[in-house]
C-alpha positions as CSV (number, residue, x, y, z in Angstrom):
1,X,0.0,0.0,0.0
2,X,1.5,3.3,-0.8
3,X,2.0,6.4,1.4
4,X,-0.3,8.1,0.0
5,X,-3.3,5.0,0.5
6,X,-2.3,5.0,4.1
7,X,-2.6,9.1,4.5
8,X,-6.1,8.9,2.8
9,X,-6.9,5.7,5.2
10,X,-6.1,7.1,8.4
11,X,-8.1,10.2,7.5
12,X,-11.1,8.2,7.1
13,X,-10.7,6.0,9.9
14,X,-10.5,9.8,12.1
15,X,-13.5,10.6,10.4
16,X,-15.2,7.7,12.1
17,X,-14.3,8.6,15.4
18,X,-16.8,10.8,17.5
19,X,-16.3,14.4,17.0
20,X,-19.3,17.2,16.8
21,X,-17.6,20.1,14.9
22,X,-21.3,21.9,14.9
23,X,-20.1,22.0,18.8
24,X,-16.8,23.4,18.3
25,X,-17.7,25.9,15.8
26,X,-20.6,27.2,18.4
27,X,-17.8,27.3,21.0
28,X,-15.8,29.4,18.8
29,X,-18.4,31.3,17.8
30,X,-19.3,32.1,21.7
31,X,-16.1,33.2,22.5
32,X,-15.0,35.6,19.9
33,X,-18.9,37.1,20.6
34,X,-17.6,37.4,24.2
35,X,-14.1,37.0,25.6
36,X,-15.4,36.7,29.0
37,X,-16.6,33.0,28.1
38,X,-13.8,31.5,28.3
39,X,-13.2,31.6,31.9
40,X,-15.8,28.8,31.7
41,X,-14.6,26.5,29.5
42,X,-10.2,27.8,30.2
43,X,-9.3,24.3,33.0
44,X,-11.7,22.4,31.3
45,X,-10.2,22.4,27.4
46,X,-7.0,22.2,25.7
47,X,-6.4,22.8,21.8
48,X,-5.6,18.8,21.1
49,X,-9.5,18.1,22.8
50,X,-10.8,19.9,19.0
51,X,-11.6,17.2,16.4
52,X,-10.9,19.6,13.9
53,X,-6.9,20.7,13.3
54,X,-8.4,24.1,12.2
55,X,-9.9,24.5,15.5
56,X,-7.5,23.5,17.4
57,X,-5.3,26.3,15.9
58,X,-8.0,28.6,16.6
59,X,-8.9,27.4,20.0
60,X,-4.8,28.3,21.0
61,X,-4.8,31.4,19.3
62,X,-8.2,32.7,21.2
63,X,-6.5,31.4,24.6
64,X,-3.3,32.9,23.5
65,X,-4.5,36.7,22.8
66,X,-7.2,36.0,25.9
67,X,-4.7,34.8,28.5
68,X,-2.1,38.0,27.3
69,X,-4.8,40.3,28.3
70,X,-5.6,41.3,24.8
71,X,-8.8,40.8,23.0
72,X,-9.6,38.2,20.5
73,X,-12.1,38.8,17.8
74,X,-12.1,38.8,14.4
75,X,-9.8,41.4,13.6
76,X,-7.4,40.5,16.3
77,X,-7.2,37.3,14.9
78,X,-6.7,38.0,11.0
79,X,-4.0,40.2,12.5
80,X,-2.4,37.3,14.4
81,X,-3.0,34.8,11.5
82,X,-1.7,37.3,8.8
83,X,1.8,37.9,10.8
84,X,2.0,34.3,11.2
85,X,2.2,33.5,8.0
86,X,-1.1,31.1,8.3
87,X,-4.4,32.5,7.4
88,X,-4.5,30.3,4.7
89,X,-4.2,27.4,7.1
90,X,-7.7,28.1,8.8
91,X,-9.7,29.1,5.5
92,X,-8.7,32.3,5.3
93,X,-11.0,35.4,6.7
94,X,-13.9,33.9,5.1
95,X,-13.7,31.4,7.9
96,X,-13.3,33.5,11.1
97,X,-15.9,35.6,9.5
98,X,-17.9,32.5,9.2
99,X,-17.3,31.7,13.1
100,X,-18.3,35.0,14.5
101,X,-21.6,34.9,12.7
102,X,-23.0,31.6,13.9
103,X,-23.4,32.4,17.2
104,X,-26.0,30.5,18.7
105,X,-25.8,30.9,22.5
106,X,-23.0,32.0,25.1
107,X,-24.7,31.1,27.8
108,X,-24.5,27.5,26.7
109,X,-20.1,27.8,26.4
110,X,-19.7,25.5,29.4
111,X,-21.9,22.8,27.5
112,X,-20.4,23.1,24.4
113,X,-16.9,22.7,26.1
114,X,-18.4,19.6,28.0
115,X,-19.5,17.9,24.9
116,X,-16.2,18.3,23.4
117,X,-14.3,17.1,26.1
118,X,-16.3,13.9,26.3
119,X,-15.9,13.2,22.2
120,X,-12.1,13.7,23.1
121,X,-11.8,11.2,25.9
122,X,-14.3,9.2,23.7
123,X,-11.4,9.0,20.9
124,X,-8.5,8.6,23.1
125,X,-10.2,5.7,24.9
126,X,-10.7,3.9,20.8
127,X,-6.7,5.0,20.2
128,X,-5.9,3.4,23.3
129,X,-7.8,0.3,21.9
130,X,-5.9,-0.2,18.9
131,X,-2.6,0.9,20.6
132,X,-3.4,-2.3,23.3
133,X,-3.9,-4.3,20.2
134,X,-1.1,-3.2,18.0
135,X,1.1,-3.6,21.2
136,X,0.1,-6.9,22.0
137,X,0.8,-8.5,18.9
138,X,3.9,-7.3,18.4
139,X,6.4,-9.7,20.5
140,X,9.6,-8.1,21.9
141,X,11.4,-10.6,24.3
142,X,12.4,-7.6,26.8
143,X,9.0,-6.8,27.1
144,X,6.8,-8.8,29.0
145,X,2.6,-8.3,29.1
146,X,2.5,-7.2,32.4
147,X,4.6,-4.1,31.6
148,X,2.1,-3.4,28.8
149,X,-0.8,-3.7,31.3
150,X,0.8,-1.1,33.4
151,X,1.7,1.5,30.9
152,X,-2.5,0.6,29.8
153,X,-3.6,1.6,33.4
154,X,-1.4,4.7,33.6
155,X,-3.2,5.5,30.3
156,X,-6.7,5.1,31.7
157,X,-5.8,6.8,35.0
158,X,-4.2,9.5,33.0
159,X,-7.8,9.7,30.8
160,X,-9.7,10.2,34.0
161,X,-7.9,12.0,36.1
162,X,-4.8,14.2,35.0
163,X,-6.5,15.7,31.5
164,X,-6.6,19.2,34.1
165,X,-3.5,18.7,35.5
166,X,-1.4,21.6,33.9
167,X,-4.6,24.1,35.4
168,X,-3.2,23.1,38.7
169,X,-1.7,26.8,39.0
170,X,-3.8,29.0,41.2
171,X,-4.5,32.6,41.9
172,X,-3.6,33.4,46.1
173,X,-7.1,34.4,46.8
174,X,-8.4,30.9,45.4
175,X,-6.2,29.3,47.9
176,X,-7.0,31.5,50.5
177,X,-10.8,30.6,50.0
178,X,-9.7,27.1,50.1
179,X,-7.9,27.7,53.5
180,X,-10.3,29.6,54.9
181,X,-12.9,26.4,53.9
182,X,-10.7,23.9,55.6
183,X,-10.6,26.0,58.8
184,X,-14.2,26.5,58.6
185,X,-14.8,22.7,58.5
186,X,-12.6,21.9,61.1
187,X,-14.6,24.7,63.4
188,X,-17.4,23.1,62.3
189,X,-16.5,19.4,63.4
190,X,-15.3,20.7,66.8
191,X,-12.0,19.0,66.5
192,X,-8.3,19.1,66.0
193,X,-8.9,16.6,63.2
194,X,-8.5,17.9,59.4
195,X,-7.0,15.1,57.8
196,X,-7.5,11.0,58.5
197,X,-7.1,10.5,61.7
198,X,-4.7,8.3,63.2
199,X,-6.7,7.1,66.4
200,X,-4.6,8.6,68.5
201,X,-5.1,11.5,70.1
202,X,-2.2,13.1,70.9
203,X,-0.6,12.6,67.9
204,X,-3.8,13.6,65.9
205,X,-3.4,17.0,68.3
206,X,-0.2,17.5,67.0
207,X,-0.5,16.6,63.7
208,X,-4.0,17.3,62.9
209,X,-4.1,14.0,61.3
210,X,-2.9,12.7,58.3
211,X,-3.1,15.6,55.1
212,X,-4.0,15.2,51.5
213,X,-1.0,15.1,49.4
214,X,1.4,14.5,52.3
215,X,4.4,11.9,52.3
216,X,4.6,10.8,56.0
217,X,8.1,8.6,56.8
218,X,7.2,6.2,59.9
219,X,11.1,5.5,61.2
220,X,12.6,2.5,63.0
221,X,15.0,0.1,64.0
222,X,13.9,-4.0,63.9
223,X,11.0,-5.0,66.6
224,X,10.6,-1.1,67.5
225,X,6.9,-2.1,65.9
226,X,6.4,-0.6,62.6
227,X,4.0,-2.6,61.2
228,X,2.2,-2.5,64.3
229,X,1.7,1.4,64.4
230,X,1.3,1.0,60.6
231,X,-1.6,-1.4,61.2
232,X,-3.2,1.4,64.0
233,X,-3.3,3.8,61.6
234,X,-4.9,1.8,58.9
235,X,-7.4,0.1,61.2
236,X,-8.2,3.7,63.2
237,X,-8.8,5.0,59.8
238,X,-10.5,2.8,57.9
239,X,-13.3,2.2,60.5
240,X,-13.7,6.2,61.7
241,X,-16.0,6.6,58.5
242,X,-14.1,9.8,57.6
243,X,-13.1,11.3,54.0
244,X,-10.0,9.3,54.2
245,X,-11.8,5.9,55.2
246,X,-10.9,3.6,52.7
247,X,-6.6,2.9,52.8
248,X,-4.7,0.6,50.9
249,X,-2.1,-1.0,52.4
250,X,0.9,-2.7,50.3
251,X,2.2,-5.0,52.7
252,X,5.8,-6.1,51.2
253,X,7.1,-7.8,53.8
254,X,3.8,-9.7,55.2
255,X,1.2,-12.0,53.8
256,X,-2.3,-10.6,53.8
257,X,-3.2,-13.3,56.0
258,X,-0.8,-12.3,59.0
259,X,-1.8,-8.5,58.5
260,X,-5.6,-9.8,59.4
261,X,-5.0,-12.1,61.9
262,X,-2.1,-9.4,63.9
263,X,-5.4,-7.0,63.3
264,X,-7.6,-9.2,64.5
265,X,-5.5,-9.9,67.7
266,X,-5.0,-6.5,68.9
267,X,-9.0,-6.0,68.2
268,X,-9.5,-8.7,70.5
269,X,-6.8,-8.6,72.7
270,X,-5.6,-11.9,71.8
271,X,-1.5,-13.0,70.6
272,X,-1.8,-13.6,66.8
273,X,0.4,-16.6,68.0
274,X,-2.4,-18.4,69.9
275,X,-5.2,-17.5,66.8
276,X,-2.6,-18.9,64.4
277,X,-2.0,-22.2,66.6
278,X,-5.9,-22.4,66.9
279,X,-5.2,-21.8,70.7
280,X,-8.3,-20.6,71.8
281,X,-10.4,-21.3,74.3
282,X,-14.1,-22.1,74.1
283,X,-15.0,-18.5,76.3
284,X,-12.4,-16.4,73.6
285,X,-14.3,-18.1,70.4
286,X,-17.3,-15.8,71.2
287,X,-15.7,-13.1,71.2
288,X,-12.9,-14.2,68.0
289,X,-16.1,-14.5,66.0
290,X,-18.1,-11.6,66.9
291,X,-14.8,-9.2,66.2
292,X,-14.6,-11.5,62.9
293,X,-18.2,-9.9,61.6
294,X,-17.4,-6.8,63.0
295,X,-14.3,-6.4,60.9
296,X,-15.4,-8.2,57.7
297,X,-16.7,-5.0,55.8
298,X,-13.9,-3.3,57.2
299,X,-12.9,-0.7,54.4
300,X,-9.1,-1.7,54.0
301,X,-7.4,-3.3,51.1
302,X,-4.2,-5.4,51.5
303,X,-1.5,-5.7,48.8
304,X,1.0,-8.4,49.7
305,X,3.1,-8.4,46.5
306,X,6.5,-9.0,47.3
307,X,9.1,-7.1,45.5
308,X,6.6,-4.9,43.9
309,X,8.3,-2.4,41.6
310,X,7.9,1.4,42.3
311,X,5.3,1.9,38.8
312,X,3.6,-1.4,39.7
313,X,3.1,0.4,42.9
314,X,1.7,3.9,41.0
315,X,-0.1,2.0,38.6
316,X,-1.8,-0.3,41.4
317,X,-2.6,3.0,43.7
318,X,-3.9,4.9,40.4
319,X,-6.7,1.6,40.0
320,X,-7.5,1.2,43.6
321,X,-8.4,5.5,43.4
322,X,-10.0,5.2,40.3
323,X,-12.4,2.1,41.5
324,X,-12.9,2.9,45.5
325,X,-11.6,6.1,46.0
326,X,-9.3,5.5,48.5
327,X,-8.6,7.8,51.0
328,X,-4.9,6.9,52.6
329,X,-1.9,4.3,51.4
330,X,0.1,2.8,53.5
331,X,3.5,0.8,52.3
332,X,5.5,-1.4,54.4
333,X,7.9,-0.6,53.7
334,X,10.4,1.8,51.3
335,X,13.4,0.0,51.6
336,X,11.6,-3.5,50.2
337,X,10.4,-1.5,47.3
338,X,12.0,-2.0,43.6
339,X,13.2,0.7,41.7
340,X,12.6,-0.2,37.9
341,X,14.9,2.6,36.6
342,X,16.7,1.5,33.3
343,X,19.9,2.7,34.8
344,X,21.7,-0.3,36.2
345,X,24.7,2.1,37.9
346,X,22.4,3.8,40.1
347,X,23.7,3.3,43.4
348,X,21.3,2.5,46.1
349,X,20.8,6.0,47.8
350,X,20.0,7.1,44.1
351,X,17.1,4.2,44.0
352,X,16.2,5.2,47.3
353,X,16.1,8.9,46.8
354,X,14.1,8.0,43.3
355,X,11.5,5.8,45.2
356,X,11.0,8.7,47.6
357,X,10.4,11.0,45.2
358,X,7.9,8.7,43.7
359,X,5.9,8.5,46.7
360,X,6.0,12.1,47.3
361,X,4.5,12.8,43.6
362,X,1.8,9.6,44.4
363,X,0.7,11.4,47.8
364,X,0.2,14.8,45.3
365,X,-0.9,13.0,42.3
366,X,-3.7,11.1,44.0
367,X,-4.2,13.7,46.6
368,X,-4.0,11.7,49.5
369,X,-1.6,10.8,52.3
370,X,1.1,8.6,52.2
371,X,2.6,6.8,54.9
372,X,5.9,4.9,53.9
373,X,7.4,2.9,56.6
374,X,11.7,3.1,56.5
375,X,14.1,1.4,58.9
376,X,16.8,3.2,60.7
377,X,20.6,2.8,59.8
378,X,22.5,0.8,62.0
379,X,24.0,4.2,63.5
380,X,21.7,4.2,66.0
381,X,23.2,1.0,68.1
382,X,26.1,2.6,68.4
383,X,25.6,5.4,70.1
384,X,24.8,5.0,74.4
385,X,21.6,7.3,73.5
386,X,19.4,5.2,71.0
387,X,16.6,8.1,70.1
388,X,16.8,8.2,66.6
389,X,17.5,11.2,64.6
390,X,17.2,12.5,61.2
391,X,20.5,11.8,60.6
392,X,19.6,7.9,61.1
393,X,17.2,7.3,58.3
394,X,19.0,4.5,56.1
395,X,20.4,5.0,52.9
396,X,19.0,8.7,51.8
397,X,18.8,12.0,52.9
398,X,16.8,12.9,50.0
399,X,13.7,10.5,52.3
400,X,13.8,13.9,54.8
401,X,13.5,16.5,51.9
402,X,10.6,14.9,50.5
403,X,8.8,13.5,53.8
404,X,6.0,16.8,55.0
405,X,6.6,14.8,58.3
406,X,9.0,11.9,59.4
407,X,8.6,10.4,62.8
408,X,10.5,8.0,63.9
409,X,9.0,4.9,67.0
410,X,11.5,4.4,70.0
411,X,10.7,1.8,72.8
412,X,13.4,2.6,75.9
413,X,12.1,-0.6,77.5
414,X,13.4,-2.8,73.8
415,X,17.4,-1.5,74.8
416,X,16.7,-1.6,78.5
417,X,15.7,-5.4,78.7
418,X,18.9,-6.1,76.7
419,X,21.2,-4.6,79.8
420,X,19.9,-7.1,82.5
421,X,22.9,-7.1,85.4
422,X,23.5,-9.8,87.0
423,X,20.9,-11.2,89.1
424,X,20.3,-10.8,92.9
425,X,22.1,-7.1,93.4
426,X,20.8,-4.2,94.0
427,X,21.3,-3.2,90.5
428,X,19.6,-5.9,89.3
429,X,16.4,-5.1,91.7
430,X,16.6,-1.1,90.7
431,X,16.9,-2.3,87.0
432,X,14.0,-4.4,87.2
433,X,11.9,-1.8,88.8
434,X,12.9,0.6,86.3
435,X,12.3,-1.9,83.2
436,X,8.2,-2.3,84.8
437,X,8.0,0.9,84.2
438,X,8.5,1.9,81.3
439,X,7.8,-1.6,79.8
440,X,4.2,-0.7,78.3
441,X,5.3,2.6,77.2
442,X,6.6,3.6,73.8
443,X,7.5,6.9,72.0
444,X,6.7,8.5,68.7
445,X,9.0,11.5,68.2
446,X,7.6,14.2,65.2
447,X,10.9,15.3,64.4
448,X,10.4,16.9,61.1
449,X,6.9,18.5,60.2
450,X,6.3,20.7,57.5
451,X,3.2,22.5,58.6
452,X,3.6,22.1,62.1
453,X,5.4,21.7,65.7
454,X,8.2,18.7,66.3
455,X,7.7,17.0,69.2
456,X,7.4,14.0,71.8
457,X,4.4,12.0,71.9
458,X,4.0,9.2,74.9
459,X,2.1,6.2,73.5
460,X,0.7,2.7,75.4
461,X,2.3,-0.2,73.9
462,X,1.0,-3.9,74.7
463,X,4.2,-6.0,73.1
464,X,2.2,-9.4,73.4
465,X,-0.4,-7.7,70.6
466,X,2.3,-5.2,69.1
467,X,-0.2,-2.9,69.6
468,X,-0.3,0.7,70.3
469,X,-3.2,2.9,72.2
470,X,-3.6,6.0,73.9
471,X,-2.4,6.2,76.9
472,X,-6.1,6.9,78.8
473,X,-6.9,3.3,77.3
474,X,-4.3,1.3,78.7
475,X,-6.6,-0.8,80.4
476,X,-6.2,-3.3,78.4
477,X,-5.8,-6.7,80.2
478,X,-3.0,-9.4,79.6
């Protein structure tokens, strides 16, 4: 087939696809009548959403004299069209002439703009057929399928959601009405609480829960109980009913199945060991099942892929948005995470300090928080005081640029038990007496927040359950 078959083919075949040029024309027409129309339809369409490449050029040159300050009509635009060399390109004056005289409405610009917006995400949804066809069939060993469903649902999410996403710019008085709303809620509620809450109080006091957009690093050496904070927070959040109710968790390092059951036994109050081993007794099973029902429409979905790749990750978030709207992510945890960059001679602080700045452009992306678990380097052991510092997180500083906030968990009582002297001295007694005390207590110290104070918050910690609670409910029985 020659070139020229396959030119007069394709424009045939975009012929076919759905397009309303009677819209775009009225559009036009509207906004050359009045130039104040535009502000309708200026974050809702771009030139490429036009069918028609005459009206695309239009559309841009409209915007262009519009967004300059400068009025676009008729004559502005034969102006603009004669300088540029390209009136003959567009029809010539006959055709703006033609434009400005079918007016039909400008009070209907906003529908016109809809209806061309919708043809456009109709034909980008057929081009992304044949592309997933075309793709498909054409084998290339260092390409596997799954890669090709993941560039598809970046696609689609991209189709849904990001169309707008260069409009993002805002005047300071839009914001400040959008502050001034957010304040106004929060009066309204009669609580510290703006973002997802984390179910505990303190921290939610200082923090003022979890915000949209935010990347929130939860730092920590082994056993100091990450996934057991990082389990509160999804299970305080997930059943508070709030905006930010439904979290997705990406569990790297744990099965789905021991994420339930270690939620399941600190709802219950009973060691995950025992429900594993089936080691309940007949007065518990009441109580195992009744927590069971409770729990079972519990808004929370669990990823355990394990070595899930930092796009898998995006593309997997972007779906789970799309379909439930999910309100928080959780991922435990950044260091487990792969980086699929093509360049092999990244170190790993530059994989690490990529991933990071993933996350941080997920939270923003998808407008939600993100909570990233990170261990601690191995800095920490060494020194006689083990509180960890910003200094301490493992393998990037770039983690603490991007983090809004980065908190790290600290247990005295984990180092304490570790320095038992030798039994039957007084040492040994005063030791002992010091270790019950601080033995249910645990630490979460806020020391980096972009919006707010750094600080020390005193948390209960039951070690049987790895579970964390406010202090006022550490009634909890053993």
């Amino acid at each position: 087939m020659s070139t020229f078959s396959l030119h007069e083919k394709k424009a045939k075949e975009d012929l076919l696809l759905p397009r309303n040029e009677e819209a775009e024309q009225a559009l036009l027409a509207s906004l050359l009548y009045n130039n104040k129309s535009y502000e309708k339809i200026s974050e809702l369409l771009k030139p490429e959403y036009f069918s028609n490449s005459i009206h695309k050029k239009i559309y841009s040159t409209i915007s262009f004299l519009i967004e300059k300050g400068e009025i676009a009509d008729p004559i502005t635009l034969h102006q603009y069209f004669v300088q540029e060399k390209s009136l003959d390109e567009i029809g010539g004056t006959s055709y703006i002439t033609k434009l400005s005289e079918s007016v039909i409405s400008i009070t209907n610009t906003y529908d016109y703009g809809n209806t061309i917006f919708d043809l456009y995400i109709r034909r980008e949804l057929i081009n992304l057929g044949k592309e997933i066809i075309h793709d498909a069939q054409e084998f290339q060993i260092e390409r596997k399928a799954t890669d090709q469903i993941e560039k598809i649902e970046k696609r689609l999410f991209d189709i849904s959601y990001n169309k707008n996403k260069e409009y993002n710019i805002l005047h300071f008085s839009k914001a400040l009405t959008q502050a001034i709303y957010s304040a106004k809620k929060a009066i309204k509620k009669d609580s510290y609480i703006v973002g997802t809450t984390s179910g505990l109080i303190d921290l939610d006091k200082q923090t003022g829960g979890f915000h949209n957009s935010d990347l929130i690093i939860v730092a920590g050496r082994p056993s100091m109980g990450k996934t057991g904070l990082a389990t509160t927070f999804a299970f305080n959040a997930a059943k508070s009913g709030s905006n930010g109710s439904k979290v997705l968790f990406f569990s790297l390092e744990m099965s789905c199945e021991q994420l339930a059951t270690r939620i399941l036994s600190q709802e219950i109050s009973i060691p995950s060991d025992k429900i594993r081993q089936g080691n309940i007794s007949y007065d518990e099973f009441p109580k195992f099942i009744k927590a069971s029902r409770e729990l079972y429409d519990l808004p929370l979905f669990i990823d355990d892929t394990p070595e899930l790749s930092i796009s898998a990750l995006r593309t997997r978030a972007r779906r789970l948005k799309r379909k439930h709207n999910v309100g928080m992510i959780i991922i435990d945890y950044l260091q487990l995470i792969k980086n699929n960059s093509k360049n092999k001679s990244e170190n790993r602080v530059q994989e690490i300090s990529e991933i990071s700045r993933s996350l941080k452009a997920l939270a923003k992306e998808l407008n939600v928080p993100v909570i990233a678990l990170s261990q601690l380097s191995r800095a920490v052991e060494q020194r006689d005081n083990k509180r960890p510092q910003l200094a301490d997180l493992r393998e990037s500083g770039s983690i603490e640029q991007d983090a809004d906030v980065v908190m790290f968990i600290y247990r005295e009582a984990y180092y304490e038990s570790r320095k038992e002297p030798l039994r039957g001295t007084d040492k040994h007694r005063q030791w002992q007496e010091y270790l019950d005390k601080i033995y249910r207590e645990a630490e979460v110290v806020i020391a980096k927040q972009r919006n707010g104070p750094i600080g020390t918050i005193k948390l209960y910690f039951k070690e049987s359950l790895v579970k964390f609670d406010n202090i006022i409910n550490s009634n909890i029985k053993y």
